[in-house]
N, C-alpha and C positions, 0 to 999 in steps of 0.2 A: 734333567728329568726325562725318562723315557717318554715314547706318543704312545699312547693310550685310545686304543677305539669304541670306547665305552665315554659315555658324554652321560651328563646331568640334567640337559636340556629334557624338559616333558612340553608333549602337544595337549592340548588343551581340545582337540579337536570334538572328540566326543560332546564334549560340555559345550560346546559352542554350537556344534549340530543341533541338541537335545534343546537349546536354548532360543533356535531359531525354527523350531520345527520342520528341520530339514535332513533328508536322509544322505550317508555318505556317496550312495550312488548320484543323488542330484546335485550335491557338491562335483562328483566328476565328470558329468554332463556338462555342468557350467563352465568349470574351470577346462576343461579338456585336455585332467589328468589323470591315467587310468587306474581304476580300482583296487586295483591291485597296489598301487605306489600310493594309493593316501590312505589304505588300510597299514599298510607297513608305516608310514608318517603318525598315524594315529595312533596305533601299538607301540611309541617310541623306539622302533628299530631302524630307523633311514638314518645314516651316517651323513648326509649331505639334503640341501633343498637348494635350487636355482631361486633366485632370486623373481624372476618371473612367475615359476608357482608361486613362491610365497606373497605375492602382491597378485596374484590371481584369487586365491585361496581367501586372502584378507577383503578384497575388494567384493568378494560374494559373500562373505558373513559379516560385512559391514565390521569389520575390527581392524587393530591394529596387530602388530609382529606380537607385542609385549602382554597382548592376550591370547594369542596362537600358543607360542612358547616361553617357557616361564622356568624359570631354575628354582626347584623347591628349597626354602631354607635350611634344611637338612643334608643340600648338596657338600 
């Protein structure tokens, strides 16, 4: 099977913002990952997350991985 740079994986980030009344800039204040990189993470276009953002990221909206990123059934 060819690699394929296109993934099924969606960020939830929006909804998790929206849900903790927190804007994505104070997400990157907190986490101290720039704006730029967790708009593209939010927009589903980041091919890759270090593992330290994503336990950065989780750990200020109070969630886990499995409600950051979620595979739509339809994947």
């Amino acid at each position: 099977m060819p690699a394929d740079d296109s993934s099924n994986v969606h960020c939830r980030l929006d909804e998790l913002l929206e849900a903790r009344g927190m804007t994505l800039t104070e997400l990157s204040r907190q986490v101290g990952v720039s704006l730029v990189n967790l708009s593209v993470l939010k927009n589903d276009r980041a091919k890759a997350i270090r593992f330290s953002t994503l336990t950065a990221i989780c750990n200020a909206l109070d969630c886990e991985v499995g409600d950051l990123l979620v595979i739509p059934p339809h994947a």
